[in-house]
Backbone as XML, in Angstrom:
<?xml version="1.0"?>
<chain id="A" units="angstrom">
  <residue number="1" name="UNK">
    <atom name="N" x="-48.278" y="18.728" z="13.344"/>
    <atom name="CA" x="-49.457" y="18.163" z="13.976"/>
    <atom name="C" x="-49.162" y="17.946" z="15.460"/>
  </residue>
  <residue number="2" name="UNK">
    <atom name="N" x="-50.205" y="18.666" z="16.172"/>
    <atom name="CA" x="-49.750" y="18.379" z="17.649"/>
    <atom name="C" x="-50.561" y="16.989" z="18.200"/>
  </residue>
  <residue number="3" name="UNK">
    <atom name="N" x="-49.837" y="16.311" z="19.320"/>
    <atom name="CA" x="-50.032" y="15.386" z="19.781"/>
    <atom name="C" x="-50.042" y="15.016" z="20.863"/>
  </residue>
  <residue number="4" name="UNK">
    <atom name="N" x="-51.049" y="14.773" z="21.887"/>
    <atom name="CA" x="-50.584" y="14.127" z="23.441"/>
    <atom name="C" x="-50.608" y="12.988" z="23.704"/>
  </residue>
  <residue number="5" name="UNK">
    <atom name="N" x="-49.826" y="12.516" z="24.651"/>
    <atom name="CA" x="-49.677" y="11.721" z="24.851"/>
    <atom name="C" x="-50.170" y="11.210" z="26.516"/>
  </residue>
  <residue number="6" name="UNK">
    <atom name="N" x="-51.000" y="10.776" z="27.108"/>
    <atom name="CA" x="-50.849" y="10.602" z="28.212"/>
    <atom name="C" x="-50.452" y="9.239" z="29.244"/>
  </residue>
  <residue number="7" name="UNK">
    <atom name="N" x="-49.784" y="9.343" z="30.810"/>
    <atom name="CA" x="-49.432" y="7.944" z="30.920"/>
    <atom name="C" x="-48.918" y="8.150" z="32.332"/>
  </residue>
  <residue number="8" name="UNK">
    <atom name="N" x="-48.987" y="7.050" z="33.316"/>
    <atom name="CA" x="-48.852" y="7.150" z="34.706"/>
    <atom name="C" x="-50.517" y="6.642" z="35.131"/>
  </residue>
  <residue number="9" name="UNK">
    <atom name="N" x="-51.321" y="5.758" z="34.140"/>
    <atom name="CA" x="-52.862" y="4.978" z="34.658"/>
    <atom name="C" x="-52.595" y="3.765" z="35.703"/>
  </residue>
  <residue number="10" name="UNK">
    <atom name="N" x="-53.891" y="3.235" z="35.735"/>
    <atom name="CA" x="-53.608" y="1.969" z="36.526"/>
    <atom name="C" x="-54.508" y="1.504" z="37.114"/>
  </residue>
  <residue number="11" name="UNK">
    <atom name="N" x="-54.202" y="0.463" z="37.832"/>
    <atom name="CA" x="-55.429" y="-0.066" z="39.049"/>
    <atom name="C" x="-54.296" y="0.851" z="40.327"/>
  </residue>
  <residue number="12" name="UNK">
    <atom name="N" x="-55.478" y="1.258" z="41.496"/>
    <atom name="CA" x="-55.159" y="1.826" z="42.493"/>
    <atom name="C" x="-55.922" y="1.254" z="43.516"/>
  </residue>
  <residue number="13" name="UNK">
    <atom name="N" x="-55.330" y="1.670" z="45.026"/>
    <atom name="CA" x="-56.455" y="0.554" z="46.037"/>
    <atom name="C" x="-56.889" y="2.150" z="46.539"/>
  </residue>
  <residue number="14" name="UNK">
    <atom name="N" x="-58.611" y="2.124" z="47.242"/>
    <atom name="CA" x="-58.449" y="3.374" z="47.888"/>
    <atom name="C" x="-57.807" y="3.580" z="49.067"/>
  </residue>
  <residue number="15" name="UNK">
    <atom name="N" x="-57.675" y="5.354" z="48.607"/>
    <atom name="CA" x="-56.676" y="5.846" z="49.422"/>
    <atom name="C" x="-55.707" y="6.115" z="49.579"/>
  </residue>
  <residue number="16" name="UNK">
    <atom name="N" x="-54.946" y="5.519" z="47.696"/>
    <atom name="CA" x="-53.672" y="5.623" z="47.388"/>
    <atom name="C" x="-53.537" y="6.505" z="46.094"/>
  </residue>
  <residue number="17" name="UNK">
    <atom name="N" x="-52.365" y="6.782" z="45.649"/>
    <atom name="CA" x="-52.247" y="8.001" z="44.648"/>
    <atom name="C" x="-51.803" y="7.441" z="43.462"/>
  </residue>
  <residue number="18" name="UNK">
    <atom name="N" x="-52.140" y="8.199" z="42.978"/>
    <atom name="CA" x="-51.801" y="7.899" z="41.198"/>
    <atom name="C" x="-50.572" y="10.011" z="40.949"/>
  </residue>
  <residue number="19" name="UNK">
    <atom name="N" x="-50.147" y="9.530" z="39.329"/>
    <atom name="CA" x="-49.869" y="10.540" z="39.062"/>
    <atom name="C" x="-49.730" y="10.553" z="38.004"/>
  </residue>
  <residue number="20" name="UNK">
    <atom name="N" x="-50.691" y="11.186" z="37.227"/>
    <atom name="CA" x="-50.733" y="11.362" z="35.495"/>
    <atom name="C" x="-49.623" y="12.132" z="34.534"/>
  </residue>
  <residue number="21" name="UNK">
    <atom name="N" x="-49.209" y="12.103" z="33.644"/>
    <atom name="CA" x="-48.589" y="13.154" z="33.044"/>
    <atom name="C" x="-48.974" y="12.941" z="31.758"/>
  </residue>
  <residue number="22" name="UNK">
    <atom name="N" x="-48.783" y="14.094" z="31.070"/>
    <atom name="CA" x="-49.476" y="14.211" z="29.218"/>
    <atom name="C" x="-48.012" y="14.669" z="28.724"/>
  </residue>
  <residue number="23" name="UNK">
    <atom name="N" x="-47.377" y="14.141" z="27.572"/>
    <atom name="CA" x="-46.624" y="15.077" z="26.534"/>
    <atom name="C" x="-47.276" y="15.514" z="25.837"/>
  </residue>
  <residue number="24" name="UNK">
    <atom name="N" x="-47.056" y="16.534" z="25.143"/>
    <atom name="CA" x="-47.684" y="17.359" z="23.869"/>
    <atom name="C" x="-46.071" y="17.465" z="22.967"/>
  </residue>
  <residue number="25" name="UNK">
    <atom name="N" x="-45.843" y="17.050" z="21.558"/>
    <atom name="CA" x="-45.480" y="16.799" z="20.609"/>
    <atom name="C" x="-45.966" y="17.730" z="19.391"/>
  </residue>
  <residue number="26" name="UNK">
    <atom name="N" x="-45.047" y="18.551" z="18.607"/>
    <atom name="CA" x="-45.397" y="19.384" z="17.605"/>
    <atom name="C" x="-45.699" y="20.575" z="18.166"/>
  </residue>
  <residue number="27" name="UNK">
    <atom name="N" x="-46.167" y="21.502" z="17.153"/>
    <atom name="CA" x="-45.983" y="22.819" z="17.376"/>
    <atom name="C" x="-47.110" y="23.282" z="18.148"/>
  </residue>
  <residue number="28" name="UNK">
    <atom name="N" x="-47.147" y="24.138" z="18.539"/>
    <atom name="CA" x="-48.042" y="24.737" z="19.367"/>
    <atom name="C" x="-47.880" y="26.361" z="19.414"/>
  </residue>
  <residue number="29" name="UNK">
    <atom name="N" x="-48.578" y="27.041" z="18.833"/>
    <atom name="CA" x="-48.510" y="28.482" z="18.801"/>
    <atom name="C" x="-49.416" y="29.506" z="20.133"/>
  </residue>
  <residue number="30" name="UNK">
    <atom name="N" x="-48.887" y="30.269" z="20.338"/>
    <atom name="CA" x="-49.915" y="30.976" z="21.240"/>
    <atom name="C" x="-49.505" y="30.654" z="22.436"/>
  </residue>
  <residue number="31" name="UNK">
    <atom name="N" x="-50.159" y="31.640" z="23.511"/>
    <atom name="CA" x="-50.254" y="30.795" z="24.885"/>
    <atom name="C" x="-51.966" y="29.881" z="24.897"/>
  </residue>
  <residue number="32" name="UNK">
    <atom name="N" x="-51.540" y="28.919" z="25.485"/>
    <atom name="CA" x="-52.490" y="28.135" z="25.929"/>
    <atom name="C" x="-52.676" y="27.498" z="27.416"/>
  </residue>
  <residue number="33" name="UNK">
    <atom name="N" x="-53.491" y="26.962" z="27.739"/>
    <atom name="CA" x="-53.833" y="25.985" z="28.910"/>
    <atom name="C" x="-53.816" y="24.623" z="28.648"/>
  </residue>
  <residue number="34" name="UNK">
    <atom name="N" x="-53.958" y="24.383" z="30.180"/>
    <atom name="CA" x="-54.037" y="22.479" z="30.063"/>
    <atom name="C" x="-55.204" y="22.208" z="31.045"/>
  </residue>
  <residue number="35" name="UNK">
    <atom name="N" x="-55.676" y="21.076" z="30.376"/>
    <atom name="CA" x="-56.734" y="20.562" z="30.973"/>
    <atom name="C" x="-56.463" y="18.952" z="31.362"/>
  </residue>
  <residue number="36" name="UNK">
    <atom name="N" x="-57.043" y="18.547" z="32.737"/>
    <atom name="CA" x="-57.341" y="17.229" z="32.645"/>
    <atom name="C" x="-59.242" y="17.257" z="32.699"/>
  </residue>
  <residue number="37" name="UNK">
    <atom name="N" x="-59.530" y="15.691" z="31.668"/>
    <atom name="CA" x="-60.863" y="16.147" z="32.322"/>
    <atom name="C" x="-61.352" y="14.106" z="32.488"/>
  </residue>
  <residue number="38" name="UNK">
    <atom name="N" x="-62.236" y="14.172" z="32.996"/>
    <atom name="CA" x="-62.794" y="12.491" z="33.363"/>
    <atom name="C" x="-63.724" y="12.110" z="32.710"/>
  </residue>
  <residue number="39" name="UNK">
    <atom name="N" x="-63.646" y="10.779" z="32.366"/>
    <atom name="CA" x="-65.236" y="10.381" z="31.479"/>
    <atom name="C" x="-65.650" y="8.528" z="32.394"/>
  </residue>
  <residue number="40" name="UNK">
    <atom name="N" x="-66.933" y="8.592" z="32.194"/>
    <atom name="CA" x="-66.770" y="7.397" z="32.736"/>
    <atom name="C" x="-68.272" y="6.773" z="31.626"/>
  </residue>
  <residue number="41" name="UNK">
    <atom name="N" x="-67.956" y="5.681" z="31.386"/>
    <atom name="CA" x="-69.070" y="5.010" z="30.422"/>
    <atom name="C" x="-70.601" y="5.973" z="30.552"/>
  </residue>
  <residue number="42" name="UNK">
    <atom name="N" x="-70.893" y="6.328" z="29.598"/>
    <atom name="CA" x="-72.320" y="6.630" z="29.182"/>
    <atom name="C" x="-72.374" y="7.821" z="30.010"/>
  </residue>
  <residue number="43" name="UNK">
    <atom name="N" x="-71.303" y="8.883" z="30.024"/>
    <atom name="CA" x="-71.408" y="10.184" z="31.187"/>
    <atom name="C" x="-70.812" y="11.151" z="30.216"/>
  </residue>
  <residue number="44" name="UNK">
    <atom name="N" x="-71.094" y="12.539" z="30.612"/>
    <atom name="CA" x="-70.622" y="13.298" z="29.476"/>
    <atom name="C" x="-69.056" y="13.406" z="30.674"/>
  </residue>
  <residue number="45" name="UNK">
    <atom name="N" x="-67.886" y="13.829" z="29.922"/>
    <atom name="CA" x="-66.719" y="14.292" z="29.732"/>
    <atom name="C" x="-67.014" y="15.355" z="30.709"/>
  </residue>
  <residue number="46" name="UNK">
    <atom name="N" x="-66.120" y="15.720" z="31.953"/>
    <atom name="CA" x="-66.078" y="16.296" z="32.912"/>
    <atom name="C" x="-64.813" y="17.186" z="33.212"/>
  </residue>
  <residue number="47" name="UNK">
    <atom name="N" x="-64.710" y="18.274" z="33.395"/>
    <atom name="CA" x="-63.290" y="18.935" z="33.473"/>
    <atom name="C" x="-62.728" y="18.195" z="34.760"/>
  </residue>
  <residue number="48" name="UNK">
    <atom name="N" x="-61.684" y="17.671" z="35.500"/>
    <atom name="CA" x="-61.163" y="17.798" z="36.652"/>
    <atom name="C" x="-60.025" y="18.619" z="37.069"/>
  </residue>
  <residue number="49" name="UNK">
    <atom name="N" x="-59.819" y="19.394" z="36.269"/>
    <atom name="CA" x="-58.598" y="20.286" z="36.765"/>
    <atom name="C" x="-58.089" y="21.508" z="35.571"/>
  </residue>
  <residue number="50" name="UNK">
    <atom name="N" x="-57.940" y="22.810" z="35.673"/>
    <atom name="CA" x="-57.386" y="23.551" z="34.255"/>
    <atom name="C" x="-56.068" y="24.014" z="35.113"/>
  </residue>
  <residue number="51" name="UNK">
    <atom name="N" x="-55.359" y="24.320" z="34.424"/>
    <atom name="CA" x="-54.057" y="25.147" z="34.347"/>
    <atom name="C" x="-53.494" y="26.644" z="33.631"/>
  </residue>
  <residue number="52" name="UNK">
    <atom name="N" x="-53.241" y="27.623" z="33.974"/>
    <atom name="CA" x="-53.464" y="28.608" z="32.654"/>
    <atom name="C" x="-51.947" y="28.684" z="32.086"/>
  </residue>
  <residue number="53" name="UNK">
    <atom name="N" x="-51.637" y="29.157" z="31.283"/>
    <atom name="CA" x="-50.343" y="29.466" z="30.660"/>
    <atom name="C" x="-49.024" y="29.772" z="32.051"/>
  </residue>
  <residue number="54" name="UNK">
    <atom name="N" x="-49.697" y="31.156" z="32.526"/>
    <atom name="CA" x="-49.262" y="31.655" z="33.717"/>
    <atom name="C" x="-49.205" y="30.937" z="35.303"/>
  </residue>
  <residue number="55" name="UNK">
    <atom name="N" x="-50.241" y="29.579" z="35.013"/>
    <atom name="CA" x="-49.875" y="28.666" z="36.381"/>
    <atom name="C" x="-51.266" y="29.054" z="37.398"/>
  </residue>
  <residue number="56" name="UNK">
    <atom name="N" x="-52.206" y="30.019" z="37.160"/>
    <atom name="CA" x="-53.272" y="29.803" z="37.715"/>
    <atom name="C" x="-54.254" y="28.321" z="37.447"/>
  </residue>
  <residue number="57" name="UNK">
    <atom name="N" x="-54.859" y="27.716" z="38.582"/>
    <atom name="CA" x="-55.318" y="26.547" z="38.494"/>
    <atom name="C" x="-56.890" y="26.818" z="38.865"/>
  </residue>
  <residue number="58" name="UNK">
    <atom name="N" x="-57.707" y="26.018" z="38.519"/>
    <atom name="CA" x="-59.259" y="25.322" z="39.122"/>
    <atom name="C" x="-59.402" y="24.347" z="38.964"/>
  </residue>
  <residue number="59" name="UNK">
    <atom name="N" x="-60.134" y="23.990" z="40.396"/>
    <atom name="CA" x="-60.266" y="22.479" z="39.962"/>
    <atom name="C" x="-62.058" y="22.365" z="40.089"/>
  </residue>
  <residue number="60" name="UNK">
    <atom name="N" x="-61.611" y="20.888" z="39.614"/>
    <atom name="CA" x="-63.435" y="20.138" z="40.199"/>
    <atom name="C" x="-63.586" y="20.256" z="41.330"/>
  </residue>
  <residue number="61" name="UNK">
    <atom name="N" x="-65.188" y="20.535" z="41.965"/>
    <atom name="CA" x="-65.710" y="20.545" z="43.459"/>
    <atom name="C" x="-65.311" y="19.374" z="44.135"/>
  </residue>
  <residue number="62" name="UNK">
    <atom name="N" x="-65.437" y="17.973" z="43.457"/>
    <atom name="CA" x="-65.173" y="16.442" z="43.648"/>
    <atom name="C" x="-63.464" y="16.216" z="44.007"/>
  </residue>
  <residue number="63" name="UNK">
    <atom name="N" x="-62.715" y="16.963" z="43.485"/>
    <atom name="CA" x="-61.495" y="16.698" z="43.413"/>
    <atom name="C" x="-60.338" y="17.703" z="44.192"/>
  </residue>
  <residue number="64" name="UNK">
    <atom name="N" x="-60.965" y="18.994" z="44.517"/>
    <atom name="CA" x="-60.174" y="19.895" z="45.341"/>
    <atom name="C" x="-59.538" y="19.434" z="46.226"/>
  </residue>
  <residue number="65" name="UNK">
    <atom name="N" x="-58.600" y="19.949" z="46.585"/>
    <atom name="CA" x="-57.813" y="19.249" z="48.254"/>
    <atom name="C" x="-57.375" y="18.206" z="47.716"/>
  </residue>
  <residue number="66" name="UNK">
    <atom name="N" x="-57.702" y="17.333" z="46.817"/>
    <atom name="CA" x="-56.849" y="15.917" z="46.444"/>
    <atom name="C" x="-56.228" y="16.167" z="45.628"/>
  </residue>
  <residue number="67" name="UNK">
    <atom name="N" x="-56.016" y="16.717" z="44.391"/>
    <atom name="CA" x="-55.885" y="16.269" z="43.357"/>
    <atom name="C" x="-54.709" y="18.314" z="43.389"/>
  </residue>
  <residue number="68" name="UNK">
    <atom name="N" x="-53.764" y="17.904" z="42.029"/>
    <atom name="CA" x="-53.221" y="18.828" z="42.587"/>
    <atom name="C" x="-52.736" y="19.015" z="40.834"/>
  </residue>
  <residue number="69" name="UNK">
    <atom name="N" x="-52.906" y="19.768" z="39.667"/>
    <atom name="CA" x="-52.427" y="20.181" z="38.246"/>
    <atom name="C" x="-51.230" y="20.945" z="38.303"/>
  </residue>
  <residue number="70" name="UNK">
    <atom name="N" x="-50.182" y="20.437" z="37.496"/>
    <atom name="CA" x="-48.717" y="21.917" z="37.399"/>
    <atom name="C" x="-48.582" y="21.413" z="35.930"/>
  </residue>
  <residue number="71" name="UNK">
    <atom name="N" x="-47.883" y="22.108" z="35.714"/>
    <atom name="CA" x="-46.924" y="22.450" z="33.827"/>
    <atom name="C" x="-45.924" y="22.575" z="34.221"/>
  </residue>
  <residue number="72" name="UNK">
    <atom name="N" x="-45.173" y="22.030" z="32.526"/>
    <atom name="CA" x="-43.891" y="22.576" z="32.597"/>
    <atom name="C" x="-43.908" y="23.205" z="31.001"/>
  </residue>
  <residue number="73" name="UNK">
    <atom name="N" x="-43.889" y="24.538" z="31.410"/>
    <atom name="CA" x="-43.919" y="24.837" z="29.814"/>
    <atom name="C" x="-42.782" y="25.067" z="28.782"/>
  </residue>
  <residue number="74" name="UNK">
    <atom name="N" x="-41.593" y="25.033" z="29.396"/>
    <atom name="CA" x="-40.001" y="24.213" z="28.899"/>
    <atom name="C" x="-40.726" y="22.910" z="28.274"/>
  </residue>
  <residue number="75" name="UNK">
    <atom name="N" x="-41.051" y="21.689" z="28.725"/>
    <atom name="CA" x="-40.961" y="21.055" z="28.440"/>
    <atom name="C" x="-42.512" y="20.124" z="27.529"/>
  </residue>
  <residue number="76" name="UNK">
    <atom name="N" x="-43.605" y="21.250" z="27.945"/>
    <atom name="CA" x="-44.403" y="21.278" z="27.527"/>
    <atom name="C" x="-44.879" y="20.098" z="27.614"/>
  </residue>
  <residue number="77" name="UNK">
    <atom name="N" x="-45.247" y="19.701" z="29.303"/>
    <atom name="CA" x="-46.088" y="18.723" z="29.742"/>
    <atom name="C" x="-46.836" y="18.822" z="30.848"/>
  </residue>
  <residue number="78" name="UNK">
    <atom name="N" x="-47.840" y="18.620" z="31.430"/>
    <atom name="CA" x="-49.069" y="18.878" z="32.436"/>
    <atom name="C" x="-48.560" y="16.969" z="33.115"/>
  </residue>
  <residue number="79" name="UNK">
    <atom name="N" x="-49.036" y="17.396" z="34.583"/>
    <atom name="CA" x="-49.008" y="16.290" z="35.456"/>
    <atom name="C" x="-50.615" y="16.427" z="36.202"/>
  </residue>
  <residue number="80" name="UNK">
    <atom name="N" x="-51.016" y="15.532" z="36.552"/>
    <atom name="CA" x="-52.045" y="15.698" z="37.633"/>
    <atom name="C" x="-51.484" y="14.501" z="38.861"/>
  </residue>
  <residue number="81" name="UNK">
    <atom name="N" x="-51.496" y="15.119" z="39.969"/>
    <atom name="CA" x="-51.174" y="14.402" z="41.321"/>
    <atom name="C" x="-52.415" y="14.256" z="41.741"/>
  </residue>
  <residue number="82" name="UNK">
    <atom name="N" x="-52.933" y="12.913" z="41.876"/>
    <atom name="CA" x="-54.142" y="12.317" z="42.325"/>
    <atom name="C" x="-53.935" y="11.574" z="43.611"/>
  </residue>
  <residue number="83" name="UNK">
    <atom name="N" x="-54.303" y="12.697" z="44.822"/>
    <atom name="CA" x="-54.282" y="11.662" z="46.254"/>
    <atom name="C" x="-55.361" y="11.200" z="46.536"/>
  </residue>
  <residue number="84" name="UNK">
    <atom name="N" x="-55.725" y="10.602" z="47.492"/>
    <atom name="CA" x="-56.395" y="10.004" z="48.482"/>
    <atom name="C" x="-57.895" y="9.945" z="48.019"/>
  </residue>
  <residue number="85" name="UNK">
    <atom name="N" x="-57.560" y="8.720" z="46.833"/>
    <atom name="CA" x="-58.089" y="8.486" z="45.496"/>
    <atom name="C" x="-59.624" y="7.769" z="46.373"/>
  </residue>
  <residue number="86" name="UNK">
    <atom name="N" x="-60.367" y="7.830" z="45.883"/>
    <atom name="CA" x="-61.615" y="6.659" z="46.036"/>
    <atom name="C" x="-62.284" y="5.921" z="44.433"/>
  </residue>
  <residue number="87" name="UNK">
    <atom name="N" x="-63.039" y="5.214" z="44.857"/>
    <atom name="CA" x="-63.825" y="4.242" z="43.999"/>
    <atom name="C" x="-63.965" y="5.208" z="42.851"/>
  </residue>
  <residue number="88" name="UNK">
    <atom name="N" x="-65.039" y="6.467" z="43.161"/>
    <atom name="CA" x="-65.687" y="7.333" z="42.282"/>
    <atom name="C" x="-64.717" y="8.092" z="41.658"/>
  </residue>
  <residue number="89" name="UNK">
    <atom name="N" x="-63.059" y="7.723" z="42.227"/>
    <atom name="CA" x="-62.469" y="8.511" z="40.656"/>
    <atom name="C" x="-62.159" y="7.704" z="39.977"/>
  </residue>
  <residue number="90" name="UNK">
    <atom name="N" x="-62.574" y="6.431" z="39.312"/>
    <atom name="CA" x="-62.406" y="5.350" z="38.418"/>
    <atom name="C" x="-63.463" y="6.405" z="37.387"/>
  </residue>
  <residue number="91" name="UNK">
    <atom name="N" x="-62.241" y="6.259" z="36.097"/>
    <atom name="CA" x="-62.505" y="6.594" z="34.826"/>
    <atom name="C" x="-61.343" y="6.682" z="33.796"/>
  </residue>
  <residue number="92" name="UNK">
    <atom name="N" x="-61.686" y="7.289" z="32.493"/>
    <atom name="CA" x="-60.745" y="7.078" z="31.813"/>
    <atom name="C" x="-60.383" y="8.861" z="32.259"/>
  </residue>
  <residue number="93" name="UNK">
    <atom name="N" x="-58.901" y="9.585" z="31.950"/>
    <atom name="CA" x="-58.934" y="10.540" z="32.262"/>
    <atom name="C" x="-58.097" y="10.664" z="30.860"/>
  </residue>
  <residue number="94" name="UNK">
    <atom name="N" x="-58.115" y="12.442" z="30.338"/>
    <atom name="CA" x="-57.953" y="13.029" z="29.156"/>
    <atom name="C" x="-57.140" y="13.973" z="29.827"/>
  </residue>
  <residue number="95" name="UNK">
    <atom name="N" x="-56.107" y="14.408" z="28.803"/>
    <atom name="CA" x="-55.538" y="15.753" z="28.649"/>
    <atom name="C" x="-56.109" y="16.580" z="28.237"/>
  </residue>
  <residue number="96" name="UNK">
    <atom name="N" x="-55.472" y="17.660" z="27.592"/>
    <atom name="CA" x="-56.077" y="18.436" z="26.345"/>
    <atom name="C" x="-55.354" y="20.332" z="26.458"/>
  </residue>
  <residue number="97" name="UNK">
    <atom name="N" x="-55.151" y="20.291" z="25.308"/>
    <atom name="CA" x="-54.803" y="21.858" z="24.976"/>
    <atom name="C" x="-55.499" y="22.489" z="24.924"/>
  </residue>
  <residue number="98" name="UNK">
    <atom name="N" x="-55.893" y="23.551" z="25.480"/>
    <atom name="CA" x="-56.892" y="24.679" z="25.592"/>
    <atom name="C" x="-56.083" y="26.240" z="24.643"/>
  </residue>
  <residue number="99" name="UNK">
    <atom name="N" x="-56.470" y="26.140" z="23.234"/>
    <atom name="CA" x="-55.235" y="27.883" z="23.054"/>
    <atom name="C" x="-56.373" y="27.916" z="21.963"/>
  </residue>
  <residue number="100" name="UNK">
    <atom name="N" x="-55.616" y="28.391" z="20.532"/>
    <atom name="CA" x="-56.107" y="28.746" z="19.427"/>
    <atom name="C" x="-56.958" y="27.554" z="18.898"/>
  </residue>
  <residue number="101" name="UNK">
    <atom name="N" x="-56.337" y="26.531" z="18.948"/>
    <atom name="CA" x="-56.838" y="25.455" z="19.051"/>
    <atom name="C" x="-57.127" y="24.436" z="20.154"/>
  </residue>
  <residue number="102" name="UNK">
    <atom name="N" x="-58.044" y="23.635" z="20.183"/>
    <atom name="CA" x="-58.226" y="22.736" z="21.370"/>
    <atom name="C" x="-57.580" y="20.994" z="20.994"/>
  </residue>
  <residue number="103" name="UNK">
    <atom name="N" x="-56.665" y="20.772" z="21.547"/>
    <atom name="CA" x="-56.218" y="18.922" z="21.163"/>
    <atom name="C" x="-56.243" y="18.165" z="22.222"/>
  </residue>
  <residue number="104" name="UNK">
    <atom name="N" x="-56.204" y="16.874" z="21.815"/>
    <atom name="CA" x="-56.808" y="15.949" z="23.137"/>
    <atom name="C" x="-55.654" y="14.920" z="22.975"/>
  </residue>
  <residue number="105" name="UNK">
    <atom name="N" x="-55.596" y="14.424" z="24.092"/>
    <atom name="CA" x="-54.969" y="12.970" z="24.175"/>
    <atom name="C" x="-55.705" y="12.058" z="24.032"/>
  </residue>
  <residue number="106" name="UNK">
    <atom name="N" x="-55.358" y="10.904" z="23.330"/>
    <atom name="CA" x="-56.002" y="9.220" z="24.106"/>
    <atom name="C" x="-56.874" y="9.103" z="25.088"/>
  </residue>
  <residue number="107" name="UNK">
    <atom name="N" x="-56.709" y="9.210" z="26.198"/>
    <atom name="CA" x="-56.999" y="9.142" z="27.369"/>
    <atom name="C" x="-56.142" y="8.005" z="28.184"/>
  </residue>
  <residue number="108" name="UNK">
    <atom name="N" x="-56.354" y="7.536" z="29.468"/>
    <atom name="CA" x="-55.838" y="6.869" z="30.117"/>
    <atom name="C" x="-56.509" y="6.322" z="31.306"/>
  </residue>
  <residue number="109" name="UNK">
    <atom name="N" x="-56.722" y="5.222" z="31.504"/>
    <atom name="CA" x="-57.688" y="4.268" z="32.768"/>
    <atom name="C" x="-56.857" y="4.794" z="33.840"/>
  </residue>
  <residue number="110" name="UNK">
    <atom name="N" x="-57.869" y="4.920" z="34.749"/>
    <atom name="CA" x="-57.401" y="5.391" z="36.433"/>
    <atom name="C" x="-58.875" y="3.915" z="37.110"/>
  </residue>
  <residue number="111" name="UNK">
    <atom name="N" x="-58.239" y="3.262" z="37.355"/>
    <atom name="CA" x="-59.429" y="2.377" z="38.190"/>
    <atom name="C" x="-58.967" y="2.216" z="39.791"/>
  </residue>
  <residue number="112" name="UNK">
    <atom name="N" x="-59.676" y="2.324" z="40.919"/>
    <atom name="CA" x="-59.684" y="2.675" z="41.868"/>
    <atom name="C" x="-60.897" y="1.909" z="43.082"/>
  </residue>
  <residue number="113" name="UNK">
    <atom name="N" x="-59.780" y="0.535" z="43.378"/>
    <atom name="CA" x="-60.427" y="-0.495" z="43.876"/>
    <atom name="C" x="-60.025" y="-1.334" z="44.611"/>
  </residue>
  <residue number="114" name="UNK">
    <atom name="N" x="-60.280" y="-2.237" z="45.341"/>
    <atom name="CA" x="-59.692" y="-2.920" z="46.543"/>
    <atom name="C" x="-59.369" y="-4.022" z="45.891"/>
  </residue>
</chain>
């Protein structure tokens, strides 16, 4: 059974950085991707960043230039580097496996406030 884990949340002041990371636990067949994506109360679930097997990235329009996705697929974990954070990236943020199958993490609070 695969599993993520994600962690590196918090309160942040703007303008300052955060930096997420997910484990994934158990097997995992195939190549796959990684995703981070954002949710914020009563909003649908938003991609902010993909990763492909091979290390090609996209991000959100909202988040380009800041925000920065890598892997390690040795170790089979995704980071997101979140700079020069504001108010509007307060949410909970998700991992998730993108392959044969799709798995999610928990999620994790990013709040972003003076």
């Amino acid at each position: 059974q695969v599993q993520l884990m994600e962690s590196g949340g918090g309160l942040v002041q703007p303008g300052g950085s955060l930096r997420l990371s997910c484990a994934a636990s158990g097997k995992i067949t195939g190549d796959y991707g990684w995703a981070w994506y954002s949710q914020v109360p009563g909003k649908q679930r938003d991609v902010v960043a993909h990763i492909t097997f091979s290390g090609d990235t996209v991000y959100g329009d909202s988040v380009r230039g800041r925000f920065t996705i890598s892997r390690d697929n040795a170790k089979n974990t995704v980071s997101l580097q979140m700079n020069s954070l504001t108010p509007e990236d307060t949410a909970i943020y998700y991992c998730a496996i993108l392959g044969t199958n799709i798995y999610w993490g928990r999620g994790i609070q990013v709040t972003v406030s003076s």
